[in-house]
C-alpha positions as CSV (number, residue, x, y, z in Angstrom):
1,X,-2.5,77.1,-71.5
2,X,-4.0,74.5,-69.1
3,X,-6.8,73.9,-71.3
4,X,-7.9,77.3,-70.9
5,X,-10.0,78.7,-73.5
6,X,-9.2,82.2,-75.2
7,X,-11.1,84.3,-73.5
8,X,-10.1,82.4,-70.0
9,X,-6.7,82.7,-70.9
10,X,-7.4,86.5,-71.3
11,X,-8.4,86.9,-67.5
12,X,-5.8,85.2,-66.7
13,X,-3.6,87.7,-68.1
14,X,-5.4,90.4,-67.1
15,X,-5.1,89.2,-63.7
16,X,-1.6,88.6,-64.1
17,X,-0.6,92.3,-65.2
18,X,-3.1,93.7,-62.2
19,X,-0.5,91.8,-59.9
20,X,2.7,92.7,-61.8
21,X,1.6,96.7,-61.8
22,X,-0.4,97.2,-59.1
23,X,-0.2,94.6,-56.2
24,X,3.5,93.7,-56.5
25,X,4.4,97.5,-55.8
26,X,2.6,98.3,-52.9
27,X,2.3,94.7,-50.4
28,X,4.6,95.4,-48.6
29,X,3.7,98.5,-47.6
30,X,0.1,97.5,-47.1
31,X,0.9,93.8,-45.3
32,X,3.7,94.9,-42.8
33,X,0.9,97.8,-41.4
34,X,-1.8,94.6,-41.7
35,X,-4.2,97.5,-43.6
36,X,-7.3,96.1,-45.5
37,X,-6.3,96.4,-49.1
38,X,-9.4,98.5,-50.2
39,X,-8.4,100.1,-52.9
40,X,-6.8,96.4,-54.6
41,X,-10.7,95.2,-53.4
42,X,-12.3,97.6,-55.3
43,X,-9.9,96.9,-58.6
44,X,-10.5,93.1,-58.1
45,X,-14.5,93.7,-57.7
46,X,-14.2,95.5,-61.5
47,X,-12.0,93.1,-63.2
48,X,-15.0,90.4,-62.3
49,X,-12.9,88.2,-59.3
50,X,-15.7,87.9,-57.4
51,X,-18.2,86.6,-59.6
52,X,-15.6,84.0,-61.2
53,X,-18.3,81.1,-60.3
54,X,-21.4,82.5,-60.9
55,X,-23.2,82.0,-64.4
56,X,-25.9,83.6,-66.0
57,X,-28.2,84.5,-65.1
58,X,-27.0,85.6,-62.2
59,X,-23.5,86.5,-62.8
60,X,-21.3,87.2,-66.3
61,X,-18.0,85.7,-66.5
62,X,-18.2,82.5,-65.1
63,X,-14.6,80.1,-65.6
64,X,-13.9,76.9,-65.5
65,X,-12.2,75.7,-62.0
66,X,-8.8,75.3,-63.5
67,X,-9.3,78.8,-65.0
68,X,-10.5,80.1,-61.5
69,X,-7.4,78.2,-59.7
70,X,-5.0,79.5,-62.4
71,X,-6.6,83.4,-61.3
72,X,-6.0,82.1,-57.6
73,X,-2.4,81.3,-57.7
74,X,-1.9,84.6,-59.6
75,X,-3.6,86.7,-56.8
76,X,-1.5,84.7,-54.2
77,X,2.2,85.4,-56.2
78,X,1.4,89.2,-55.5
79,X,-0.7,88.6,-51.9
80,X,-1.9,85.6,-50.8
81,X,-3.9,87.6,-48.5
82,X,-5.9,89.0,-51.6
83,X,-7.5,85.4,-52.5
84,X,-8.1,84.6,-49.3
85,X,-10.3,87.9,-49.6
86,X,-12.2,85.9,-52.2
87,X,-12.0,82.1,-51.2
88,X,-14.8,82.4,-48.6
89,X,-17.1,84.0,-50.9
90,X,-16.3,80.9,-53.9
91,X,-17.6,78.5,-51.5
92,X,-20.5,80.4,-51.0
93,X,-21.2,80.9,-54.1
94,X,-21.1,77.0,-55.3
95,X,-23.5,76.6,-52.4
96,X,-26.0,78.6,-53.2
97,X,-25.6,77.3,-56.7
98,X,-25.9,74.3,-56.0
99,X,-28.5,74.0,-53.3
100,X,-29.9,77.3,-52.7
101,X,-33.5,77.8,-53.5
102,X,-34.7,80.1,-57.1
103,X,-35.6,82.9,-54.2
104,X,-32.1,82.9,-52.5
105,X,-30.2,82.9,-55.7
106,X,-32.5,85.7,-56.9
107,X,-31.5,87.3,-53.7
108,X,-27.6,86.9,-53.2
109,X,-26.2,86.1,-56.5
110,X,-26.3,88.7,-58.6
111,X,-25.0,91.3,-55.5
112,X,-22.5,88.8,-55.0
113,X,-21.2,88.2,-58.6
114,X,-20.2,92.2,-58.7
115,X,-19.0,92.4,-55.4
116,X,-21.1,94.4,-53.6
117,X,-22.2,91.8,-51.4
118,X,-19.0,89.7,-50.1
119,X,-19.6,86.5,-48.3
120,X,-18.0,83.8,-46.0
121,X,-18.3,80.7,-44.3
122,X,-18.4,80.0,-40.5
123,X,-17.4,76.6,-40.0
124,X,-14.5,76.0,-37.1
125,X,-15.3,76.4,-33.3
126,X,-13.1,77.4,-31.1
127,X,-13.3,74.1,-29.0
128,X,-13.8,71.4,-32.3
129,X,-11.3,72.6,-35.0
130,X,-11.7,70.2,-37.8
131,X,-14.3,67.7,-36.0
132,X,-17.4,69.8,-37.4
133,X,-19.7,67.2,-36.5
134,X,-19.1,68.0,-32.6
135,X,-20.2,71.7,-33.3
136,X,-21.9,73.4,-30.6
137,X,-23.8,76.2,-32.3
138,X,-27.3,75.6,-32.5
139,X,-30.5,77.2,-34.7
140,X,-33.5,76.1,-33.0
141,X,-37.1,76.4,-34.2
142,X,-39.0,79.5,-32.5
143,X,-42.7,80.0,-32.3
144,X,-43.0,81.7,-35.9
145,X,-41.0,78.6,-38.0
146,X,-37.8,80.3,-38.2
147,X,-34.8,79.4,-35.8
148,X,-32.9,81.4,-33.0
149,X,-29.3,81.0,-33.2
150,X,-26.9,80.6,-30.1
151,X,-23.0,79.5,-30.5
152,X,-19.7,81.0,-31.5
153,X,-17.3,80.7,-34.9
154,X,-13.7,81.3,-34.8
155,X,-11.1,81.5,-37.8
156,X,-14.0,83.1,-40.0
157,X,-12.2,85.3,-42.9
158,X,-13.7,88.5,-44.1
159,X,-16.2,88.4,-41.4
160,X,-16.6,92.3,-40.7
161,X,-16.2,92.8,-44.2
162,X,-19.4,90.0,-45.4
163,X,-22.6,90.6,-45.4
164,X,-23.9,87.1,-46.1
165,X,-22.3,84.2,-43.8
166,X,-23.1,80.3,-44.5
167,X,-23.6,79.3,-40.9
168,X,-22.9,75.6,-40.0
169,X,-25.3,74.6,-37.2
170,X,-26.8,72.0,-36.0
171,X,-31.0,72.5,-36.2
172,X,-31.3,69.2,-34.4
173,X,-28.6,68.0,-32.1
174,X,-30.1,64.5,-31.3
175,X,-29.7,63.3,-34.5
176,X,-28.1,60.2,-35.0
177,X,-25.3,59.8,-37.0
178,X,-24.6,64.4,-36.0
179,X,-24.0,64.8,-39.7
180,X,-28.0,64.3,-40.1
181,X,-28.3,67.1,-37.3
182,X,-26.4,69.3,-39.4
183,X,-27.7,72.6,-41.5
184,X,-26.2,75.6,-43.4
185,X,-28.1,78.8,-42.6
186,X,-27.7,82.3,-44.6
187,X,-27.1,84.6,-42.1
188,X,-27.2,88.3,-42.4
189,X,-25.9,91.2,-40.3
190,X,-28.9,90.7,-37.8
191,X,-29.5,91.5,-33.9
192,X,-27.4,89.0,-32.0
193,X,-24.9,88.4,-34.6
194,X,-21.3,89.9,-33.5
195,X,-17.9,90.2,-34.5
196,X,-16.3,89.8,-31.2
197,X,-12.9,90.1,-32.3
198,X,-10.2,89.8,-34.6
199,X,-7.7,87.1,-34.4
200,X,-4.2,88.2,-34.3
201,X,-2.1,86.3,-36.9
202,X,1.6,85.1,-37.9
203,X,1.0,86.2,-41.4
204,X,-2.5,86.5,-43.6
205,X,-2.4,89.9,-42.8
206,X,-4.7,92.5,-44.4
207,X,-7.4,90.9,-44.2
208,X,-9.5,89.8,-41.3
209,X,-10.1,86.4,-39.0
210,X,-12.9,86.9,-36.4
211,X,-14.6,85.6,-33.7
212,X,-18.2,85.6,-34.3
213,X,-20.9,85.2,-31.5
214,X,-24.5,84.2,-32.2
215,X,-26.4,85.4,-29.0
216,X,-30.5,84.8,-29.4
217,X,-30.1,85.5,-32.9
218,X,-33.5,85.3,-34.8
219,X,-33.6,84.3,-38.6
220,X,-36.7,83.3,-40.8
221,X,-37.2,80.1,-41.7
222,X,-35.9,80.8,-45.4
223,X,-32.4,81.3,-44.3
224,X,-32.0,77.6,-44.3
225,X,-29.8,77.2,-47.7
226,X,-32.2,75.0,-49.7
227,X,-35.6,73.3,-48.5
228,X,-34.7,70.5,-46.2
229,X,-33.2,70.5,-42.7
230,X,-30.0,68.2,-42.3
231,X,-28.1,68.9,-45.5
232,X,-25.8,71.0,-44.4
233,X,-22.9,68.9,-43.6
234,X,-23.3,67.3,-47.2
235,X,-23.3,70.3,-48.9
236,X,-20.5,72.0,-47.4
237,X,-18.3,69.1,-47.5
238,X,-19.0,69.8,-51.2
239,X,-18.6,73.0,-50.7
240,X,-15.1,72.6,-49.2
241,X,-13.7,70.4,-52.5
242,X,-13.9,73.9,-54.2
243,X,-12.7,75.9,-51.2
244,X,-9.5,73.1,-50.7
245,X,-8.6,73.4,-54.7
246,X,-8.8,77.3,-53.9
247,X,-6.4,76.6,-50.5
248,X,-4.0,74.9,-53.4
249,X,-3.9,77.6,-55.9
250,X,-3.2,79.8,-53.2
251,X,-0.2,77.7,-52.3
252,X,1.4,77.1,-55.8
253,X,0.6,80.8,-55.8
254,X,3.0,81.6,-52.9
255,X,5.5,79.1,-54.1
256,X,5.5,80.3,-57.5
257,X,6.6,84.0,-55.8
258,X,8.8,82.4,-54.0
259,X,10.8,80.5,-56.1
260,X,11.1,83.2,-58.6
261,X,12.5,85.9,-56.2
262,X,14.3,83.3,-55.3
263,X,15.6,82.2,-59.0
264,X,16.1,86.7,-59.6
265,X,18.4,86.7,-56.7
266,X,20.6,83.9,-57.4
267,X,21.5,85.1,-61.4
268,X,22.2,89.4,-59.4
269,X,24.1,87.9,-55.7
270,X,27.6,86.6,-56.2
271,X,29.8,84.8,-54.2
272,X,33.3,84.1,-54.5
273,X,33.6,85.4,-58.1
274,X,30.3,83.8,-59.7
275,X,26.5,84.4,-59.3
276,X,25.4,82.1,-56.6
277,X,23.0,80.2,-58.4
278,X,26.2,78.4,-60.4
279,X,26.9,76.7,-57.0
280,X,25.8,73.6,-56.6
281,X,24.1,74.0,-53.3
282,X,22.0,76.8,-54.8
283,X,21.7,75.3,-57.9
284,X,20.3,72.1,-56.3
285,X,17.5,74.2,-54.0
286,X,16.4,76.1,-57.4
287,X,16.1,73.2,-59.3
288,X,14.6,71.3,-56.6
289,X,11.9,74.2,-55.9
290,X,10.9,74.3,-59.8
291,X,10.2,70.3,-60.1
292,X,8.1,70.1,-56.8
293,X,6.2,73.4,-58.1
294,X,5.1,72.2,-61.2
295,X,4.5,68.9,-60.1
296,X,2.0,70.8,-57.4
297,X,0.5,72.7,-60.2
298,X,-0.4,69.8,-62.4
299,X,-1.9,67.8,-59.0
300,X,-3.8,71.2,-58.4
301,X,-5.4,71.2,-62.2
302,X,-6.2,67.7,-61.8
303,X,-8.2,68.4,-59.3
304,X,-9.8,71.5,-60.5
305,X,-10.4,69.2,-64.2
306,X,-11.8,66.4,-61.6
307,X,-14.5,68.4,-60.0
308,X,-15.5,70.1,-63.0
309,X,-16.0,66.5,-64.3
310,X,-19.6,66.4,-61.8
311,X,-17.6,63.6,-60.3
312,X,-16.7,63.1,-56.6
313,X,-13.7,65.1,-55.9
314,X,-12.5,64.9,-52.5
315,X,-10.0,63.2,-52.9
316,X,-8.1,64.7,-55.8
317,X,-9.1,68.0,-54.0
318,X,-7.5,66.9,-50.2
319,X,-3.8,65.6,-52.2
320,X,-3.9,68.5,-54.3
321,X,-4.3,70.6,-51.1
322,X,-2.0,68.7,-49.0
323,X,0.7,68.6,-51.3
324,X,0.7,71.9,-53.1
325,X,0.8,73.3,-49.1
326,X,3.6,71.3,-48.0
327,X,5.0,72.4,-51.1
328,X,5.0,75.8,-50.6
329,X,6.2,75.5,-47.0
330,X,9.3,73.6,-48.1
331,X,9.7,75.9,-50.8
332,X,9.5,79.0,-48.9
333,X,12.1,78.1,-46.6
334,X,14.8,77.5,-49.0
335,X,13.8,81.0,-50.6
336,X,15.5,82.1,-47.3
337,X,18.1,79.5,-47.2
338,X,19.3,81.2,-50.9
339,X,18.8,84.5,-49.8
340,X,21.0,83.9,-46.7
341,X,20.3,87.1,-44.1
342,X,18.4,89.4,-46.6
343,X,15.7,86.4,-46.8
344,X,15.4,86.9,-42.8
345,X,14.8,91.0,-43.6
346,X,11.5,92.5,-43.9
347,X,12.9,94.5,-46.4
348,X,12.5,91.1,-48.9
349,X,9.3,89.6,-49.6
350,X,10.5,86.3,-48.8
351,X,10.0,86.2,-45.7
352,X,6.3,87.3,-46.1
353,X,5.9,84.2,-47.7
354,X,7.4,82.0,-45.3
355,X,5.0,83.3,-43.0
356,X,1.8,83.2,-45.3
357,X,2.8,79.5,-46.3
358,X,1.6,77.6,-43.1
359,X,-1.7,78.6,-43.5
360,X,-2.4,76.7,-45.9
361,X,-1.4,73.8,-43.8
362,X,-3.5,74.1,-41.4
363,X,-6.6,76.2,-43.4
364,X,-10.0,74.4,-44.8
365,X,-9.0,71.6,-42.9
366,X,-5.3,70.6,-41.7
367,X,-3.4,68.2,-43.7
368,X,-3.8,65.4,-41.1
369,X,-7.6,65.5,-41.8
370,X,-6.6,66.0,-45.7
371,X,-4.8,62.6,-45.2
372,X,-7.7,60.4,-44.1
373,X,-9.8,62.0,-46.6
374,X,-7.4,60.7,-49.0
375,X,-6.8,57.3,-47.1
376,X,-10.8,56.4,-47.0
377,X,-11.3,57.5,-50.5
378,X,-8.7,54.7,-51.5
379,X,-10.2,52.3,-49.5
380,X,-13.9,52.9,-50.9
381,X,-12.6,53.2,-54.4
382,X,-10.4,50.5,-54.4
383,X,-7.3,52.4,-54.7
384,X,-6.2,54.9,-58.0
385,X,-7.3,54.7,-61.2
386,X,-5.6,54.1,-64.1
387,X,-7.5,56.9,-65.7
């Protein structure tokens, strides 16, 4: 399955059957009255979810990224809002992997690979959206070598429920080009760090978006991920090739939900003496929803098999993002198109996902930036390979 090993394979399934008897039954109970799913949390924190990129030492049941996205898009066909409860915490995870110091792996990982310490990423402004580089939080040095924080993060998931947040900032806003001004600091639940608010939201509900305000905030010195100042926006442009395969799985996730209420429906509705799915203008919006679905889902493995590969990714992540979200979008929509005026009814799920879909338009970067991403990737390597 997806060049899954056996024992991947295995979580997959187990994740599967965790949707199919204990997520599917109670969403829409728990989404329609937007309540934090903290019972599902708890299961998902047992079965390992959380840990899913974090080896050993540190961790136990680390997967390869296709494995993780294949978990993904599982969690998403029950509730999308439940990966997005853990897509925050990946990135955070491959950063501190990746760059992270021996003493701030020692300290986060192994919390973080059971759960019991969730983390996020605070990247988007309320003023900058996508343009990170014109950022106006700011970590400063103070007197003792460590930095005061001042500045404020919107869009940041999970935030009241995280207690470890990668903070882009810029520790020296002079620099020339920005991106050298640039740093990611681990940021704790400290004095001057506040959740102002939550966001209110079309769909994504369960689970939190905040406002976060840095007022004064004091850190040490060590809470600068890694050793040298200025890496940040490197690193978490790496860091966001994970997190947009994650914004993928999610999608084909969603999709997948989509289309196969949608393919249930049409073999139990009939219309004029025939189940609906046996006329053609049903017939043509299933058939059209399965081919653009599994085309998304190979794109989406390519770029999870890509980035395991060590090699730049951006690209391969941005089209599998791009498309696997417009994707779901389009196939969300004709979910309600065959379910006529029960797909407009909260009493059907499709229109949960018709709402949950343009998130992942507009989430880990919108599809506009996703397309020069793409666009100057072709440029500088000459166009695709043949590969």
């Amino acid at each position: 399955m997806y060049g899954l090993n056996t024992d991947e394979q295995a979580m997959v399934a187990t994740v599967r059957d965790f949707v199919d008897r204990q997520v599917r039954p109670k969403v829409r109970e728990l989404e329609h009255a937007d309540t934090y799913p903290e019972e599902l949390i708890e299961q998902m924190k047992g079965m390992g979810v959380f840990g899913l990129a974090i080896p050993e030492p540190y961790g136990d049941v680390r997967v390869s990224t296709p494995c993780y996205a294949m978990i993904t898009e599982e969690l998403s066909r029950g509730w999308m809002s439940l990966a997005g409860a853990m897509g925050g915490h990946t990135v955070v995870s491959k950063l501190l992997l990746d760059h992270g110091t021996e003493e701030q792996k020692q300290r986060y990982l192994p919390r973080m690979a059971t759960g019991e310490l969730r983390a996020t990423m605070a990247l988007t402004e309320p003023g900058g959206g996508s343009d990170l580089q014109a950022m106006r939080t700011v970590a400063r040095r103070d007197g003792d070598g460590g930095y005061v924080v001042n500045g404020t993060k919107t869009w940041i998931t999970n935030a009241r429920k995280a207690g470890l947040v990668a903070l882009l900032c810029k520790t020296d806003p002079a620099a020339e080009p920005a991106h050298r001004g640039i740093s990611v600091l681990l940021m704790e639940k400290v004095p001057g760090f506040t959740v102002s608010r939550d966001l209110p939201k079309l769909g994504y509900k369960g689970v939190e978006s905040c406002e976060l305000s840095f007022v004064d905030c004091q850190v040490p010195a060590d809470a600068l991920l890694g050793e040298t100042e200025g890496a940040g926006f490197g690193q978490m442009m790496r860091g966001l090739e994970i997190g947009r395969i994650q914004v993928a799985a999610r999608a084909t996730g969603v999709g997948r939900a989509a289309l196969d209420d949608s393919l249930r429906y049409a073999q139990e509705r009939e219309a004029f003496g025939r189940p609906i799915w046996k006329h053609e203008s049903v017939g043509n919006h299933l058939a059209d929803m399965a081919t653009k679905l599994t085309a998304a889902r190979q794109l989406l493995l390519h770029a999870a098999h890509r980035f395991d590969s060590g090699e730049r990714s951006d690209m391969e992540a941005g089209m599998a993002k791009l498309f696997c979200s417009e994707v779901a979008m389009e196939i969300a929509l004709n979910a309600i198109r065959v379910h006529g005026g029960y797909g407009y009814s909260t009493e059907f799920d499709v229109e949960r996902y018709f709402r949950d879909a343009p998130l992942m338009i507009v989430g880990e970067g919108t599809n506009e930036i996703q397309r020069n991403v793409i666009v100057s990737q072709l440029v500088a390597r000459g166009g695709i390979s043949g590969d």
